[in-house]
PQR file with spaces between the fields and no chain letter, atoms N, CA, C, O and H, PARSE charges and radii, in Angstrom:
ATOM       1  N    UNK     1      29.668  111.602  219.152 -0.4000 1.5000
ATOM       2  CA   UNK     1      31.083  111.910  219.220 -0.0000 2.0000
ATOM       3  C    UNK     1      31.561  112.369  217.840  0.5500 1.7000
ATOM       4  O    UNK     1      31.447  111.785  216.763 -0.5500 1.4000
ATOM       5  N    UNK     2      32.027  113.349  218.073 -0.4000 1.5000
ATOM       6  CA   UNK     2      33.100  113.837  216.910 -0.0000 2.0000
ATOM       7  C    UNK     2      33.863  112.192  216.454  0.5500 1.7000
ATOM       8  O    UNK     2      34.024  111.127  217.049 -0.5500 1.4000
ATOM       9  H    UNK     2      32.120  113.824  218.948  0.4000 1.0000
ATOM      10  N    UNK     3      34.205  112.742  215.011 -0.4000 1.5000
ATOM      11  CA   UNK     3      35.453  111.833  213.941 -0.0000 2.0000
ATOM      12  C    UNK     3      36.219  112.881  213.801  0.5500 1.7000
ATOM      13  O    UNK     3      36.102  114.101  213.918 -0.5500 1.4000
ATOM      14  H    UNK     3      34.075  113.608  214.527  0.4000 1.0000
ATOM      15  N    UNK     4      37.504  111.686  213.361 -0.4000 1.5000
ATOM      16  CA   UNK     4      38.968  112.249  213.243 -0.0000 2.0000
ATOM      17  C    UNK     4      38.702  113.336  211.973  0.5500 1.7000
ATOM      18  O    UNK     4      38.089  112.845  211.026 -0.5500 1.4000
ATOM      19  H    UNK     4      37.599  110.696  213.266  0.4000 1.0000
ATOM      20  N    UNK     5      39.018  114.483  211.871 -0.4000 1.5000
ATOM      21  CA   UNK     5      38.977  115.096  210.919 -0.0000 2.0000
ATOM      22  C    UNK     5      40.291  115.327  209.745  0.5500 1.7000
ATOM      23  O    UNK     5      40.176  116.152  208.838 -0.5500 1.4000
ATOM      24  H    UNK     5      39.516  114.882  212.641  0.4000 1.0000
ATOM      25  N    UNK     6      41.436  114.538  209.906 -0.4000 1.5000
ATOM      26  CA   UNK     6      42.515  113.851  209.171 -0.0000 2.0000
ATOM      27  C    UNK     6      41.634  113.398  207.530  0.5500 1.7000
ATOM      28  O    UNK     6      40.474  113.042  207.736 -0.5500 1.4000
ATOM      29  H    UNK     6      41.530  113.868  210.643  0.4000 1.0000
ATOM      30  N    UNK     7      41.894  113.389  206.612 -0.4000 1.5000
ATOM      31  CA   UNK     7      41.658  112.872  205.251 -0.0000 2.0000
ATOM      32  C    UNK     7      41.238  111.364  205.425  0.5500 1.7000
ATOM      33  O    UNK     7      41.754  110.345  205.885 -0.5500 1.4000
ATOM      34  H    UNK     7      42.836  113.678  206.445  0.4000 1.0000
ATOM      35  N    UNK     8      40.399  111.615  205.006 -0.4000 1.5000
ATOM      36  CA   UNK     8      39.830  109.593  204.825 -0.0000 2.0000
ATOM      37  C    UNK     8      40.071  108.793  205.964  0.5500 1.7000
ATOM      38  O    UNK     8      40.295  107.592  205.814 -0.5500 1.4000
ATOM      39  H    UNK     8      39.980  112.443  204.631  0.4000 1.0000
ATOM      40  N    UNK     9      40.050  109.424  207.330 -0.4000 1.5000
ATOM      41  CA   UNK     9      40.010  108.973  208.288 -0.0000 2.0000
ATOM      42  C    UNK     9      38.566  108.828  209.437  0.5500 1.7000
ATOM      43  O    UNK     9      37.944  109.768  209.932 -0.5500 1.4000
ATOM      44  H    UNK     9      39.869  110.399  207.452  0.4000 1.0000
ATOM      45  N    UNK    10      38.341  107.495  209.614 -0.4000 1.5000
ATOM      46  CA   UNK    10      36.720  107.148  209.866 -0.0000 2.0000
ATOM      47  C    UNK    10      36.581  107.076  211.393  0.5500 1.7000
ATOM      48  O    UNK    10      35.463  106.930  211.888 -0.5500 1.4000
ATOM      49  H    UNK    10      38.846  106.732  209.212  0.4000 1.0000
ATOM      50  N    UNK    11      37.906  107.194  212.307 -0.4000 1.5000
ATOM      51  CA   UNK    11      38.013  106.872  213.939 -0.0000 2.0000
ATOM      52  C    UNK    11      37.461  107.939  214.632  0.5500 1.7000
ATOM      53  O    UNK    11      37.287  109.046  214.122 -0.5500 1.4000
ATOM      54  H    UNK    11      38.814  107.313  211.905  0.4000 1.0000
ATOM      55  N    UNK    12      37.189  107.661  215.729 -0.4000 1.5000
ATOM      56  CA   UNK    12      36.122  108.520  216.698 -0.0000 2.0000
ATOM      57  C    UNK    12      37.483  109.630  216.932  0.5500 1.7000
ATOM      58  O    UNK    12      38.666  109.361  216.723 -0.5500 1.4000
ATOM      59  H    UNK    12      37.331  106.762  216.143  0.4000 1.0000
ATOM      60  N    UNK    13      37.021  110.698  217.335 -0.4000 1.5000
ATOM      61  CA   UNK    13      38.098  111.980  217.617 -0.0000 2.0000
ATOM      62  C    UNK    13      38.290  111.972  219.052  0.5500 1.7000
ATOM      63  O    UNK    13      37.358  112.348  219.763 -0.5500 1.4000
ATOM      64  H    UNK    13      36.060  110.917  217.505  0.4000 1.0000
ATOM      65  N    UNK    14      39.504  111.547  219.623 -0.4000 1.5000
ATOM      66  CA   UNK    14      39.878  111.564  220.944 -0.0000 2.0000
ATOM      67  C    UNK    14      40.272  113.089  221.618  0.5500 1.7000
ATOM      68  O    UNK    14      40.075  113.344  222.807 -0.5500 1.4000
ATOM      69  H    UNK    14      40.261  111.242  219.045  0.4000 1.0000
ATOM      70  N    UNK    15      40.868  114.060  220.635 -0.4000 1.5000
ATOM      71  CA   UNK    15      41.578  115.234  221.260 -0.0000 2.0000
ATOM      72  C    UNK    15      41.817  115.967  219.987  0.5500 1.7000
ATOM      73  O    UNK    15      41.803  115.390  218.900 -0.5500 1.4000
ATOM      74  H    UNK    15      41.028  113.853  219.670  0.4000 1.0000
ATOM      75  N    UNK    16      42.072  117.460  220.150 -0.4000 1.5000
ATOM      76  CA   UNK    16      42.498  117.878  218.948 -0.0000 2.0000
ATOM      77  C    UNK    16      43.343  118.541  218.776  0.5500 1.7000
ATOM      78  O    UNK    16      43.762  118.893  219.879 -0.5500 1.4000
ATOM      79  H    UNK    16      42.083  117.929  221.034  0.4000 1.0000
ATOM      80  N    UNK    17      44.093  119.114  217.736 -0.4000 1.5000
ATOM      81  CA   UNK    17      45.161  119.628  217.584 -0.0000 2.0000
ATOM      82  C    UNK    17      45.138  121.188  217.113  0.5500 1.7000
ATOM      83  O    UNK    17      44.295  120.984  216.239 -0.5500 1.4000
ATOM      84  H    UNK    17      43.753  118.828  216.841  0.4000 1.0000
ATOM      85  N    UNK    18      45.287  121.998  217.046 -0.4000 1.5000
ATOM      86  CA   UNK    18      45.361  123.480  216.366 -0.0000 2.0000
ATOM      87  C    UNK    18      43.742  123.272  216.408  0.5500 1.7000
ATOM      88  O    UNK    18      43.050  123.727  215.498 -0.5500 1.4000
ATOM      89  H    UNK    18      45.971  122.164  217.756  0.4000 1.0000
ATOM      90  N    UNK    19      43.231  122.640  217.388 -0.4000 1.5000
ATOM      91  CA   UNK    19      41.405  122.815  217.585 -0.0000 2.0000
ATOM      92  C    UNK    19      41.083  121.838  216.192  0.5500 1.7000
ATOM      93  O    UNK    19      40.087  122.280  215.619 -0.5500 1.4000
ATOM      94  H    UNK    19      43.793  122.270  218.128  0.4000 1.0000
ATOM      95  N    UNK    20      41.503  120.963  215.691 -0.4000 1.5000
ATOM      96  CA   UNK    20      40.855  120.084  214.813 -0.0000 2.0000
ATOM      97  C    UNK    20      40.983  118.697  215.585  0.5500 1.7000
ATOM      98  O    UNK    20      41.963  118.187  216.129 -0.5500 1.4000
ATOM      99  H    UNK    20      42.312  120.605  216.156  0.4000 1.0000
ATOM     100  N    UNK    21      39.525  118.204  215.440 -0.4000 1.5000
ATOM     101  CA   UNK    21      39.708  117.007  216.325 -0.0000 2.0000
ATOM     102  C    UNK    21      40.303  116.238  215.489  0.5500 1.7000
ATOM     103  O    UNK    21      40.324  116.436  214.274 -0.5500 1.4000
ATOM     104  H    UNK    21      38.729  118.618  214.998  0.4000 1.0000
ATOM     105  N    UNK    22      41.017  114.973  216.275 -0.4000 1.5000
ATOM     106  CA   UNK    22      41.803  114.065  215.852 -0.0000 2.0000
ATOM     107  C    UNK    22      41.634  112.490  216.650  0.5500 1.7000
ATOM     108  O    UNK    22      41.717  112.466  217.878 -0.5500 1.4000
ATOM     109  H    UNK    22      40.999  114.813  217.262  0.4000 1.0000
ATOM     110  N    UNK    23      41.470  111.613  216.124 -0.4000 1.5000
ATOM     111  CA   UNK    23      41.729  110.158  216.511 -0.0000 2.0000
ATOM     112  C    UNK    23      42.939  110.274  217.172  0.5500 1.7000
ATOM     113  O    UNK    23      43.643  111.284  217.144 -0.5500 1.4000
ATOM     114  H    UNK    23      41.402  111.633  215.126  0.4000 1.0000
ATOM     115  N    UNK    24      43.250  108.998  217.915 -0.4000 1.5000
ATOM     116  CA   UNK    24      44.553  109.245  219.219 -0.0000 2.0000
ATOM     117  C    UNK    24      45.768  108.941  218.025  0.5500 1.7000
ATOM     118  O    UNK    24      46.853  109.521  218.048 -0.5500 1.4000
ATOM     119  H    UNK    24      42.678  108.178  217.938  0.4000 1.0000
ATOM     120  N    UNK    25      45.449  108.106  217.168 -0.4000 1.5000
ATOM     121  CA   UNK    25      46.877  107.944  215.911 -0.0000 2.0000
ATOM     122  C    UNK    25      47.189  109.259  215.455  0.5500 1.7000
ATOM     123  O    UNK    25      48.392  109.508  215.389 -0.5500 1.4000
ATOM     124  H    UNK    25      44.568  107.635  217.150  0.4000 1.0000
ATOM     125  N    UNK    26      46.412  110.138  215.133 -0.4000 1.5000
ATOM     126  CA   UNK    26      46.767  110.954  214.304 -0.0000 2.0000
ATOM     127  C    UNK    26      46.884  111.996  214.689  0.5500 1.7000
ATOM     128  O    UNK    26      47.423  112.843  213.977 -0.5500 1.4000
ATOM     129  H    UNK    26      45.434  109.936  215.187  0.4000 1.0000
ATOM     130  N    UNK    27      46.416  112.301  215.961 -0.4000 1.5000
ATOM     131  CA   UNK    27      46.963  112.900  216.852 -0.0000 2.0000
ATOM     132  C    UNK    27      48.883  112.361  217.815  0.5500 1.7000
ATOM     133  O    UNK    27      49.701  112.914  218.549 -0.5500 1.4000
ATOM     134  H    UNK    27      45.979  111.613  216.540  0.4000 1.0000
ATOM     135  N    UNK    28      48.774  111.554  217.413 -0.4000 1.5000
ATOM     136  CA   UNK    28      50.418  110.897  217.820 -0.0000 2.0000
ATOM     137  C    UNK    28      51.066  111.084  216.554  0.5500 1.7000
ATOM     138  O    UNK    28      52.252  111.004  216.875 -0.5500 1.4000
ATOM     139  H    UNK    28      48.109  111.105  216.817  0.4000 1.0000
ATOM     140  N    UNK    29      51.048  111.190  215.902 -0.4000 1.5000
ATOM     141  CA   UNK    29      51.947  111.185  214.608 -0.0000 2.0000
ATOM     142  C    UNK    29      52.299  112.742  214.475  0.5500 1.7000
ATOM     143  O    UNK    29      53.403  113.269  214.337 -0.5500 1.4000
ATOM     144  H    UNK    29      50.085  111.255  215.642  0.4000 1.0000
ATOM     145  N    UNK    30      51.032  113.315  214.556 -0.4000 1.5000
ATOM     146  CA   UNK    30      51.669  114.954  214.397 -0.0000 2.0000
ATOM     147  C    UNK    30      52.296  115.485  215.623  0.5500 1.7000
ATOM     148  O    UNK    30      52.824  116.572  215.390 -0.5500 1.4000
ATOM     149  H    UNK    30      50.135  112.887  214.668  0.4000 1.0000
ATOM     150  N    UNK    31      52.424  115.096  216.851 -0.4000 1.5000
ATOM     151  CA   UNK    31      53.100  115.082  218.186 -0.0000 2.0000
ATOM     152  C    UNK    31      53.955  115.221  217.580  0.5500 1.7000
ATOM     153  O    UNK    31      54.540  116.244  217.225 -0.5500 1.4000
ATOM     154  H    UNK    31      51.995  114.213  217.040  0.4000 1.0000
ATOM     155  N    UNK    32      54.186  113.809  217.321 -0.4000 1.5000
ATOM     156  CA   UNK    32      55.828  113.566  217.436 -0.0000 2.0000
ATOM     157  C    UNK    32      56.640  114.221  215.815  0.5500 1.7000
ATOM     158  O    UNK    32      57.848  114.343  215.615 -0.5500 1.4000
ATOM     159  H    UNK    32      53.710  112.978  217.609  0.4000 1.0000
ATOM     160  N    UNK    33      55.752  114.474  215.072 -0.4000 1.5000
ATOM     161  CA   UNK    33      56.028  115.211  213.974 -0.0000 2.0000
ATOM     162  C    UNK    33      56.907  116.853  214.217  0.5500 1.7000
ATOM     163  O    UNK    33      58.020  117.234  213.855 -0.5500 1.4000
ATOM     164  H    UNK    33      54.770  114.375  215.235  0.4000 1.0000
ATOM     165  N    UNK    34      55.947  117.433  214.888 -0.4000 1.5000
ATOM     166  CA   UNK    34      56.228  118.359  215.720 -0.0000 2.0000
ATOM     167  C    UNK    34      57.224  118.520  216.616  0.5500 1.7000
ATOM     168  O    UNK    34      57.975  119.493  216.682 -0.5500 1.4000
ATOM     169  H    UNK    34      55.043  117.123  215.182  0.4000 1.0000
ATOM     170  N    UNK    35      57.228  117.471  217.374 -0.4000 1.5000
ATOM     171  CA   UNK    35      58.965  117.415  218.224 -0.0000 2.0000
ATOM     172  C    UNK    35      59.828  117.708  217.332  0.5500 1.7000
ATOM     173  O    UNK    35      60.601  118.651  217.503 -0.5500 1.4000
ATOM     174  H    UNK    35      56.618  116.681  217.321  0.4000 1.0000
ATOM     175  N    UNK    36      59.852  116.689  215.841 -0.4000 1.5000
ATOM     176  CA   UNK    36      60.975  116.812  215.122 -0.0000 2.0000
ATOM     177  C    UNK    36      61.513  118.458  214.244  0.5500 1.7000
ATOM     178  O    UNK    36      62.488  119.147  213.943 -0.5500 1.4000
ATOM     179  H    UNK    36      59.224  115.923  215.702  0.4000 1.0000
ATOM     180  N    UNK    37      59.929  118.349  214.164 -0.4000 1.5000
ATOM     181  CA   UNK    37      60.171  120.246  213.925 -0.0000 2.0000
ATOM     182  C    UNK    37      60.880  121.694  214.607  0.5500 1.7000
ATOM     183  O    UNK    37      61.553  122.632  214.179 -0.5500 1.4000
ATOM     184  H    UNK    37      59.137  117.790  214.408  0.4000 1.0000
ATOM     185  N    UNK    38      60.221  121.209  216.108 -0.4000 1.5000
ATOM     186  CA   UNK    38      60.827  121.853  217.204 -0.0000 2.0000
ATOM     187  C    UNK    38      62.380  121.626  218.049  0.5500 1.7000
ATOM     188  O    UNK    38      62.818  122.200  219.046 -0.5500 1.4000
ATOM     189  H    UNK    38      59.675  120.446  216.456  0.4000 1.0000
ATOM     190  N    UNK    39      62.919  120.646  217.272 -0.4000 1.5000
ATOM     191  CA   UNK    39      63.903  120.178  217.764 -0.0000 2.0000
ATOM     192  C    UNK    39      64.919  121.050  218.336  0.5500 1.7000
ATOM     193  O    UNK    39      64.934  122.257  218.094 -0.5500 1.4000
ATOM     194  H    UNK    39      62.564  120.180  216.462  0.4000 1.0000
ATOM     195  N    UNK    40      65.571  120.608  218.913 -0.4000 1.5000
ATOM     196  CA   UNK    40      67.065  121.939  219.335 -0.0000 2.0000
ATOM     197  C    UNK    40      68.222  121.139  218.331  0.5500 1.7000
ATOM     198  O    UNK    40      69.035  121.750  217.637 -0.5500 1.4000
ATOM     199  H    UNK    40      65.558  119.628  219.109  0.4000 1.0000
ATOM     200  N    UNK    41      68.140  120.026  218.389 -0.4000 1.5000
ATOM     201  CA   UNK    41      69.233  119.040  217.329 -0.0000 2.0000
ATOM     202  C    UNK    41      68.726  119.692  216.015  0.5500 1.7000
ATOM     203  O    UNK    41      67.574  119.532  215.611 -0.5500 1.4000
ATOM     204  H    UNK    41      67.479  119.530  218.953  0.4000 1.0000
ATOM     205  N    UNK    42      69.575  120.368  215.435 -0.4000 1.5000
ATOM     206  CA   UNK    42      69.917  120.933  213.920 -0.0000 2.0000
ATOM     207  C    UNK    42      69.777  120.023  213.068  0.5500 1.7000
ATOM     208  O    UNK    42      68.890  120.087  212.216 -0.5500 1.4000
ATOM     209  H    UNK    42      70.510  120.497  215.764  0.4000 1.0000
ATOM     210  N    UNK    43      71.099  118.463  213.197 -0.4000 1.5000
ATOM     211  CA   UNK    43      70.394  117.412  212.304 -0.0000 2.0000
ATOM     212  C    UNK    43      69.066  116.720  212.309  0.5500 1.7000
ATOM     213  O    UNK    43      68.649  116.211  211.269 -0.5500 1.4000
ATOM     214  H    UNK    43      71.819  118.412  213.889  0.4000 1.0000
ATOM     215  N    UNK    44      68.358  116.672  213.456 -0.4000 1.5000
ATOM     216  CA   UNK    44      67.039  116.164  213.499 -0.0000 2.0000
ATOM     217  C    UNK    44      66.290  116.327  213.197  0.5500 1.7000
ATOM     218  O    UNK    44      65.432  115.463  213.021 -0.5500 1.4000
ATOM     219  H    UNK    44      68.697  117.085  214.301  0.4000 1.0000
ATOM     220  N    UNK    45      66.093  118.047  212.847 -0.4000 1.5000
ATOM     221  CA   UNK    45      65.434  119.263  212.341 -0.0000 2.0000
ATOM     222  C    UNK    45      64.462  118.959  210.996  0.5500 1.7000
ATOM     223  O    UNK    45      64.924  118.392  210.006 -0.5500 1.4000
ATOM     224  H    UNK    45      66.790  118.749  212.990  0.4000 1.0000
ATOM     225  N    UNK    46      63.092  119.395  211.078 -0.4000 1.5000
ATOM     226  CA   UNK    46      62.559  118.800  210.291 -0.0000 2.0000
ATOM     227  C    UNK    46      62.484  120.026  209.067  0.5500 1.7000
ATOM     228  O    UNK    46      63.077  121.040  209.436 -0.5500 1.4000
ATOM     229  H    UNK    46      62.716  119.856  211.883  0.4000 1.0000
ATOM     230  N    UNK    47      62.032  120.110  208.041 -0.4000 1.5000
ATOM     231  CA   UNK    47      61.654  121.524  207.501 -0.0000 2.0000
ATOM     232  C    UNK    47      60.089  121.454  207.636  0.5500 1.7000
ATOM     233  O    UNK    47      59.430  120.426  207.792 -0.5500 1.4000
ATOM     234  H    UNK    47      61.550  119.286  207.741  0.4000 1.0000
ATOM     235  N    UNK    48      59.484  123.116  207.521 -0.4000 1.5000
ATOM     236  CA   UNK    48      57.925  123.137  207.850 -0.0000 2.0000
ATOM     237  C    UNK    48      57.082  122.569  206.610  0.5500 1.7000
ATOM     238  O    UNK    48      55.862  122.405  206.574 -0.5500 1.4000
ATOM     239  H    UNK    48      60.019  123.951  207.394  0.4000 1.0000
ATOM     240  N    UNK    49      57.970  122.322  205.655 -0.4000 1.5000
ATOM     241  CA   UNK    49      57.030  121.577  204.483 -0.0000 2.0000
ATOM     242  C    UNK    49      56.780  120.106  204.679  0.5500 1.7000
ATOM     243  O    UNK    49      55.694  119.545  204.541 -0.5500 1.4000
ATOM     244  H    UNK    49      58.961  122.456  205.684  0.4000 1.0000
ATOM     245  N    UNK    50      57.914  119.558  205.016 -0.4000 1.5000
ATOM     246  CA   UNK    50      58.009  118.018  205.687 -0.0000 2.0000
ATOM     247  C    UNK    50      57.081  117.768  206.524  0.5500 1.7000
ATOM     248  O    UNK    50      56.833  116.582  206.743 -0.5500 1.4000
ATOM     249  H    UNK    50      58.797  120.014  205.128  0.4000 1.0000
ATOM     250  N    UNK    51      56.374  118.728  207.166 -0.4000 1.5000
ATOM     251  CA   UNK    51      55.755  117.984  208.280 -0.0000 2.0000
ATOM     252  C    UNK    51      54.313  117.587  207.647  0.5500 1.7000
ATOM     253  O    UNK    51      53.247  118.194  207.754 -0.5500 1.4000
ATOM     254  H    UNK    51      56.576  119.691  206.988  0.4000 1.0000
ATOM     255  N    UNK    52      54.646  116.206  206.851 -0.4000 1.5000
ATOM     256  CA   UNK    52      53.081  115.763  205.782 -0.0000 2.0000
ATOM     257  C    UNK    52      52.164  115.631  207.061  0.5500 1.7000
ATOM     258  O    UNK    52      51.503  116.648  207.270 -0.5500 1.4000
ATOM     259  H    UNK    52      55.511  115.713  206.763  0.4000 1.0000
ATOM     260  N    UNK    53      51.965  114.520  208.034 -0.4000 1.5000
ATOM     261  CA   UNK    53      50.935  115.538  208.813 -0.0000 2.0000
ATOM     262  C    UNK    53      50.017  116.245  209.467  0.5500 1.7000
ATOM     263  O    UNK    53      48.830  116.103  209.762 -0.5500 1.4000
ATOM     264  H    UNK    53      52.502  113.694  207.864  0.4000 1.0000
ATOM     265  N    UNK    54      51.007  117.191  209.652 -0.4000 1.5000
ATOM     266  CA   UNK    54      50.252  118.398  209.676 -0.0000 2.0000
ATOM     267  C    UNK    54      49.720  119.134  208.727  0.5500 1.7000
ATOM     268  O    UNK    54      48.729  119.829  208.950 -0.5500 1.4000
ATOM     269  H    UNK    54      51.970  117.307  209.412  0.4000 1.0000
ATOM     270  N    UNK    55      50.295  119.078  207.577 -0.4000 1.5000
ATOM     271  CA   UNK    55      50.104  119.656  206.420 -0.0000 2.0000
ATOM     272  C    UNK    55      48.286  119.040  206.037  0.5500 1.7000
ATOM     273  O    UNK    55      47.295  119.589  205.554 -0.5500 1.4000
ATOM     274  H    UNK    55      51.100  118.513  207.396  0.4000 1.0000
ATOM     275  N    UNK    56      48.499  118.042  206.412 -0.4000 1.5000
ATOM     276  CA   UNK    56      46.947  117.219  206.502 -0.0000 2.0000
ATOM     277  C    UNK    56      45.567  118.071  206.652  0.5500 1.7000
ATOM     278  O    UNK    56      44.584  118.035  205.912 -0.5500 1.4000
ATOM     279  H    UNK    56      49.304  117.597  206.805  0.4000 1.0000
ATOM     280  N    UNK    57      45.819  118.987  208.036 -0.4000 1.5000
ATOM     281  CA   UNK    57      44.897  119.662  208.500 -0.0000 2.0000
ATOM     282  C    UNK    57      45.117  120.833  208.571  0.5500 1.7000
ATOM     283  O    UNK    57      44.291  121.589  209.082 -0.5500 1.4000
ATOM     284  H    UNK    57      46.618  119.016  208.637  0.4000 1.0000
ATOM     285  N    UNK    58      46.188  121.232  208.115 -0.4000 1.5000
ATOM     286  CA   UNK    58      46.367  123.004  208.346 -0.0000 2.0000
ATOM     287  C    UNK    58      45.297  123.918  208.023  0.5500 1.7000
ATOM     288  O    UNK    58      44.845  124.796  208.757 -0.5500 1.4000
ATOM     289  H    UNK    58      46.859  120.618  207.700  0.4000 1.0000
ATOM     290  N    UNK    59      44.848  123.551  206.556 -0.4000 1.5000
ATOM     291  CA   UNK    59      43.631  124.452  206.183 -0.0000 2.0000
ATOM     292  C    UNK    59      42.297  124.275  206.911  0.5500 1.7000
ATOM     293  O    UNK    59      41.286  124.833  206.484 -0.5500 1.4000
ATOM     294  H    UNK    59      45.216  122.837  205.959  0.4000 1.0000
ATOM     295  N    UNK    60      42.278  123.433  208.110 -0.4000 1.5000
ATOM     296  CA   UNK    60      41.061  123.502  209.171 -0.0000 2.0000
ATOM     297  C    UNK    60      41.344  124.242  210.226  0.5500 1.7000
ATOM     298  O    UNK    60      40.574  124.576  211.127 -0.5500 1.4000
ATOM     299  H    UNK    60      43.099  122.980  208.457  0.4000 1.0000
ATOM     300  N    UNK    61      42.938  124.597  210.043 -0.4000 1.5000
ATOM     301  CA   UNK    61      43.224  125.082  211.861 -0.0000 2.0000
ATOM     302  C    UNK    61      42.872  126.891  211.482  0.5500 1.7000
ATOM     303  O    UNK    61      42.631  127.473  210.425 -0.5500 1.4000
ATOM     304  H    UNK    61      43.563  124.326  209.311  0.4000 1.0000
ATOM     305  N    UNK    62      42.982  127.320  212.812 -0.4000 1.5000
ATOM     306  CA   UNK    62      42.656  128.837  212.723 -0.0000 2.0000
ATOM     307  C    UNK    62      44.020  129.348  212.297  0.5500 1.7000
ATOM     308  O    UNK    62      44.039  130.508  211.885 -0.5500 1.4000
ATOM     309  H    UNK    62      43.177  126.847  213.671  0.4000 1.0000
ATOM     310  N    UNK    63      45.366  128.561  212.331 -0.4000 1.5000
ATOM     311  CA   UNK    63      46.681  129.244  211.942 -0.0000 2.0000
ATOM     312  C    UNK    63      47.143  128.788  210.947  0.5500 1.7000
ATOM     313  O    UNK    63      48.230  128.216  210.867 -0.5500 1.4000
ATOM     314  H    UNK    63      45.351  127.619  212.666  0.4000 1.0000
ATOM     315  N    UNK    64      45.913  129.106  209.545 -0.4000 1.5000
ATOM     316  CA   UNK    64      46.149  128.386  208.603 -0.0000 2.0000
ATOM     317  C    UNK    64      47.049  129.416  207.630  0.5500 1.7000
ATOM     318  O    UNK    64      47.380  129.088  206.490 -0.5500 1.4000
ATOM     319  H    UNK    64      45.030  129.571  209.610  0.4000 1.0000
ATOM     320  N    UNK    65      47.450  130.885  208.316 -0.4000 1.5000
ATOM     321  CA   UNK    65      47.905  131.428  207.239 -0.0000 2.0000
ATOM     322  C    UNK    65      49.109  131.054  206.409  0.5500 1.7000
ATOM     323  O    UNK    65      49.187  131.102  205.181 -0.5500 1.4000
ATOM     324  H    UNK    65      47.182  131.151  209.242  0.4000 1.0000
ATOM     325  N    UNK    66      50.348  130.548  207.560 -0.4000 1.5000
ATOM     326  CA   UNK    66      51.240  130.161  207.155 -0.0000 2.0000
ATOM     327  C    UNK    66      51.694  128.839  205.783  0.5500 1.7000
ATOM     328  O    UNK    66      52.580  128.711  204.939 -0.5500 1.4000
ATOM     329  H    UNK    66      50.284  130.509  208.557  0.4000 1.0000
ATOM     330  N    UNK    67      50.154  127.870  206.357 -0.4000 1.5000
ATOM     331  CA   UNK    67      50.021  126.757  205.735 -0.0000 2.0000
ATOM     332  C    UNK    67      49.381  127.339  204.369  0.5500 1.7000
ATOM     333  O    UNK    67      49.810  126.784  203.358 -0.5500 1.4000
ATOM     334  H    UNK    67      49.434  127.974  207.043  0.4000 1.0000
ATOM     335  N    UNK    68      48.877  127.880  204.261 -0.4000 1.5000
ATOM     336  CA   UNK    68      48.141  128.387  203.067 -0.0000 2.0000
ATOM     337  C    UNK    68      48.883  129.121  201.942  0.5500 1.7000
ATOM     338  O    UNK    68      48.554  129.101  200.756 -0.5500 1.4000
ATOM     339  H    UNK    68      48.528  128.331  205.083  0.4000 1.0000
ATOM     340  N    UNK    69      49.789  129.684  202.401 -0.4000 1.5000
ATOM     341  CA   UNK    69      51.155  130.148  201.647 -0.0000 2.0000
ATOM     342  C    UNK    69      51.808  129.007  200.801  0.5500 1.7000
ATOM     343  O    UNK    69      52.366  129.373  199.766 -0.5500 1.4000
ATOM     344  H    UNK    69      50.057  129.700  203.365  0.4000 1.0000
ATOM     345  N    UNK    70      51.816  127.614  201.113 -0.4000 1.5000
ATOM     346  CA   UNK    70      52.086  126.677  200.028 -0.0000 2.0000
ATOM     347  C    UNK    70      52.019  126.750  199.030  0.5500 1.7000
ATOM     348  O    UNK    70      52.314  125.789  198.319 -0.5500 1.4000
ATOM     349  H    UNK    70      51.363  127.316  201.953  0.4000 1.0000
């Protein structure tokens, strides 16, 4: 079995995200990270730098251009 591919993370990889596998935590955290990003509520609204993360794995995903612009 695949591992979480998250930073210093040692858990078996349940599912993945932008195609990087992920443990079920860290895969829940960027979920709901993401809701806050996608929000329709303006105050809830996250900015795309905030989302630490995702920011985690961006440079593994294939849509790393945006992230890479940092």
């Amino acid at each position: 079995m695949k591992k979480c591919c998250y930073p210093n993370c040692k858990d078996d990889a349940t599912s993945t995200w932008a195609l990087v596998p992920l443990c079920i935590h860290h895969h829940k955290s960027i979920e709901e990270e993401t809701d806050r990003y996608y929000t329709e509520d303006k105050a809830q609204r996250i900015p795309y730098k905030a989302r630490e993360n995702y920011m985690a794995i961006v440079k593994q995903t294939p849509f790393k251009t945006k992230g890479a612009q940092l």
